[in-house]
C-alpha angles and dihedrals in degrees: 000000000000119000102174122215099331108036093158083071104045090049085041086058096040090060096052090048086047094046088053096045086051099057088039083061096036089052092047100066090048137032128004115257137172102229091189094072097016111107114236123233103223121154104208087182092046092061102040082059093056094045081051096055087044090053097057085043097059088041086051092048090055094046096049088052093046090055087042083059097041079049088052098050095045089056099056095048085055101049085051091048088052092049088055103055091041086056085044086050096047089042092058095040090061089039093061093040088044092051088032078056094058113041088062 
């Protein structure tokens, strides 16, 4: 979903609608209650604090995939790495053995 340029503000905004649907069904189902003049119990702080909290949640998820994919990479560099000096390995021993062949 698309926020614009001041998203804070639009999920800010959805919360509170969502809030306010969620008493006018809550309400619905048990007293009776004149929602024109019934205050609503809405806590604007309350719910800065949780988009807060969603917010560091969603920084922490992408972090930690970007340090999955710097993992992986890493991985894979080493594993080639790996790959290359155990060619190098393999390329001296038969050298020796080659030259070792040879002498007798």
């Amino acid at each position: 979903m698309d926020y614009g340029s001041h998203p804070q503000h639009w999920l800010l905004f959805d919360r509170i609608v969502q809030q306010i649907v969620l008493q006018s069904e809550s309400n619905e189902t048990g007293l009776v209650r004149n929602s024109d003049v019934a205050p609503i119990d809405i806590n604007v702080k309350e719910i800065v604090h949780l988009l807060a909290k969603e917010e560091e949640l969603v920084a922490a998820r992408k972090k930690a995939e970007e340090m999955e994919r710097e993992n992986l990479d890493m991985s894979i560099k080493l594993a080639k790495k790996e790959q290359e000096l155990d060619l190098r390995t393999q390329e001296k021993v038969l050298s020796k053995f080659h030259i070792f062949a040879n002498s007798n």
